[in-house]
N, C-alpha and C positions, 0 to 999 in steps of 0.2 A: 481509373488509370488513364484511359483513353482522352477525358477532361482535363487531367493535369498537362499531356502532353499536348493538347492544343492550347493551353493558357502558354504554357511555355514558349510553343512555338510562336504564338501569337507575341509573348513579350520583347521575343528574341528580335520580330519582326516590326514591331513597333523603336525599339532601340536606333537599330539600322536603318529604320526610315527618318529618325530623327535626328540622329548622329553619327550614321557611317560616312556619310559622304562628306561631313568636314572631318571626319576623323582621317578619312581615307587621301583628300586633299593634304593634310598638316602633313601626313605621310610622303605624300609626293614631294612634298617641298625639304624636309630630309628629316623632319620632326621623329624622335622616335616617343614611346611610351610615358619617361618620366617630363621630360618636356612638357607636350601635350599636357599630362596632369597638371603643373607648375601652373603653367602659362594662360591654362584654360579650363573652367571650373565645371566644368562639365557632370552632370550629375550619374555617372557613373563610375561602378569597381573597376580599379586599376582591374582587376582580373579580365573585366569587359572591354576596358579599352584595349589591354595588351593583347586580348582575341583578332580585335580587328586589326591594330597592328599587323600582326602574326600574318594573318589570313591575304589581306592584300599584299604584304609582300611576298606568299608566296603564288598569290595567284596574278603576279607579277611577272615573278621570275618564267609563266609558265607562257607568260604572250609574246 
């Protein structure tokens, strides 16, 4: 149990270090989720992209 949750965290952490931060950038610029998809083939689930989406806009709205 303890092994799955560090793969996970670890994959979580690997994603975000390779694609949050233009994911987070496209966002800045006013990009939302299906854009992003379209426009840029990013080898991630929509479900993943729309996480970070989600996440920096709200940890936006919080600064």
């Amino acid at each position: 149990m303890e092994n799955q949750y560090f793969n996970e965290a670890l994959h979580n952490f690997v994603q975000d270090f390779a694609y949050g931060g233009a994911v987070r950038h496209l966002v800045d610029l006013g990009y939302d989720t299906d854009r992003i998809i379209k426009e840029y083939h990013y080898p991630l689930s929509r479900e993943t992209i729309d996480k970070m989406v989600k996440n920096h806009l709200e940890n936006g709205k919080k600064s």
